[in-house]
Structure formats: C-alpha cells, structure tokens
N, C-alpha and C positions, 0 to 999 in steps of 0.2 A: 504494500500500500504506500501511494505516492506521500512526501511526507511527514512518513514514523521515523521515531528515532533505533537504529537498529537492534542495538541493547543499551534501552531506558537504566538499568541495573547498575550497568558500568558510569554510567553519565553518573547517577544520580551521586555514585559515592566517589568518584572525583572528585564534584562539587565539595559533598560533607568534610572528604578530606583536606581541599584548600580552605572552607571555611575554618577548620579546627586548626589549621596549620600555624603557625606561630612566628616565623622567620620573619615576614614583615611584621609582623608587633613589635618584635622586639626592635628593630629599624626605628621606626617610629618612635617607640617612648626613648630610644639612645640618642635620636635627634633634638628632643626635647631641649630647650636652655635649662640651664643648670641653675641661672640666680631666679627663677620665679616661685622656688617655693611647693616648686607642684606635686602632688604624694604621686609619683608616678608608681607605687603599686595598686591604685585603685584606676589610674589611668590602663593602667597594662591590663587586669582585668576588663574594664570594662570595655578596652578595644575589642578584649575576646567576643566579649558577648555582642556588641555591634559587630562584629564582620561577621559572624552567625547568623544574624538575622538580614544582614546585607545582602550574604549570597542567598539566602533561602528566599527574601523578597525578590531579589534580581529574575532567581529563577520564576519565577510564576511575574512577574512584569515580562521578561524579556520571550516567555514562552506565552505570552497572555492569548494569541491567535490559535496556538497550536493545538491539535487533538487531544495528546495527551500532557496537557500543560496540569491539569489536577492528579496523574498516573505522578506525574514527579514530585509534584511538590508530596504529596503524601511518602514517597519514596523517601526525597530528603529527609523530610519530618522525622522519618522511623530512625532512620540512622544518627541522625543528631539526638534523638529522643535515646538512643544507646548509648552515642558518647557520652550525653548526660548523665545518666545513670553510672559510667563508671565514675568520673568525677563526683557525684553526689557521693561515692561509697566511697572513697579513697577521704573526700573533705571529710565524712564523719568517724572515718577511723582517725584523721589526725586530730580531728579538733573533740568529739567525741558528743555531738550533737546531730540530728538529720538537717541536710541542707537540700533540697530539691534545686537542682539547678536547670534544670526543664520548666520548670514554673517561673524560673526566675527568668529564665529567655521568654515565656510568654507574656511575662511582665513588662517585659524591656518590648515584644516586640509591638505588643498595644499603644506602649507610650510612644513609640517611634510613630509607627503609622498614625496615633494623633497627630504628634508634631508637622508629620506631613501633611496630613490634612488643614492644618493650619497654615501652612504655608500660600503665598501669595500668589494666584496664577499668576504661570510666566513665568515666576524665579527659579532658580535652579535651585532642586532638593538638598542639597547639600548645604543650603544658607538656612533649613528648617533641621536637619540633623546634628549640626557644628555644633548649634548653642545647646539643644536637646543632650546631647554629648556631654559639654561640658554639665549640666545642670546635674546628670545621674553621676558624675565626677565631684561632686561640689565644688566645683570650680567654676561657677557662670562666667565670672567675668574675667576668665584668663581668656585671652585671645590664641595663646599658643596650643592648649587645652581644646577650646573651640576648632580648630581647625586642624589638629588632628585628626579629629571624631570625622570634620568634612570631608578629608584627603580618606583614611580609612575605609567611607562610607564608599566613596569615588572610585576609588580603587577596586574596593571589590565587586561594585556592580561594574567597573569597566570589565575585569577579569570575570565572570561569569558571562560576559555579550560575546569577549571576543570566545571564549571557551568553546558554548554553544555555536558563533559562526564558523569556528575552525571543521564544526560536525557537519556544515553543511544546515542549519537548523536557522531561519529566517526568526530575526528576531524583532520586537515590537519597540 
C-alpha cells in the first residue's frame, strides 16, 4: 500500500531512542554560562523530559496527514511508557520513595501543548516553549535558560522531520 511506512516498529523506536538519548543534553546544559546562577541539574532534567515530549509531539504533527500517524504515536507512547518505568524503579531504589515518571511527562506534556496553544498565531513555537521551559526550571527570567528549552524544542522537532523524510514519509 502506497504510503505505509514499511516497518512502523523500527521507526517508532528510533525515535524513542533519540528522544531518550542524552548526548545533546549534555551539549546544551555544558554550553550554559557559568556566572548566571543556573541549577543546571534541574535544567538537564528537564531538557530530558522536553525532548521527550518534543519528539513524541513532532511525530504525530509531522505524521498528522498520514495513515498511520495514530499506529505510531501509540507505538512511541508504549516504549517511552517502558523507558519510564525503568527510571521510575531505578529513582525509587535510590531515593526510596515511588516516582512515576510517565505521569510526570504527561504533566509536562499538557503544560506544553497549553503553552502552545497560547501562543500567538504566526509566531514561531519555540517563543511559547522557551519561556514554558524556563518556568518548569524556575528560572522564568533567565534568558539563557529560556532558550535552551527553545533550541532543545527546535532541534528535536527539526530531527524527527528530517528523520521521517530520510524514510521517504511526506511530512506536514
């Protein structure tokens, strides 16, 4: 069938695994200035959890025409919903409390799609994510902070469009 993507399976956890990947987090928060003050371990956290939910919104934005644009996004879902899972049980053996960190990305990813929704038609997503970013950082009014969050957001939805057109997969 004209289309399909040939094995959804493989796509889907490529994605999962560039979303969980970490080598550009760490880029980012080492780029950081050093005289602002900024707790970059809640910065490096929550880069996680927004490029999580960057590539997993990408996918279903950039697949929004496609057939099986709900076949993946449920795909991503299950497997980010595993990765979560081991992190959730690894946080509570060290710290010794239950932490749902699957709940916590559907926290984050509510508040984001607010943010966006809020944002101005016409402007680019990334000026309603930036400060969104900084705000789950408590850091609203770092601008270095804010535009991490933007570049982060940018980044991964660039890498999940060009990902998907490398497949051949016409994107929206």
């Amino acid at each position: 069938m004209e289309n399909q993507v040939q094995d959804l399976a493989a796509l889907c956890k490529t994605l999962a695994e560039y979303a969980v990947d970490r080598d550009d987090i760490k880029v980012f928060v080492h780029n950081l200035p050093q005289d602002q003050n900024i707790n970059t371990v809640t910065v490096d956290y929550e880069l996680q959890l927004l490029k999580i939910i960057s590539v997993g919104w990408a996918l279903s934005v950039c697949m929004e025409n496609h057939p099986q644009k709900s076949q993946a996004a449920v795909e991503f879902w299950n497997l980010i919903r595993g990765f979560s899972k081991d992190i959730s049980d690894v946080t509570q053996m060290m710290i010794g409390h239950d932490v749902d960190y699957f709940q916590l990305l559907k926290e984050r990813f509510d508040f984001y799609v607010d943010s966006l929704g809020r944002a101005v038609s016409g402007d680019d997503l990334t000026s309603a994510i930036g400060p969104a970013f900084a705000e789950c950082c408590k850091d609203k009014d770092n601008p270095f902070v804010t535009l991490t969050g933007a570049r982060i957001f940018s980044y991964s939805v660039r890498g999940v469009r060009e990902h998907l057109e490398s497949l051949g997969i016409k994107t929206s």
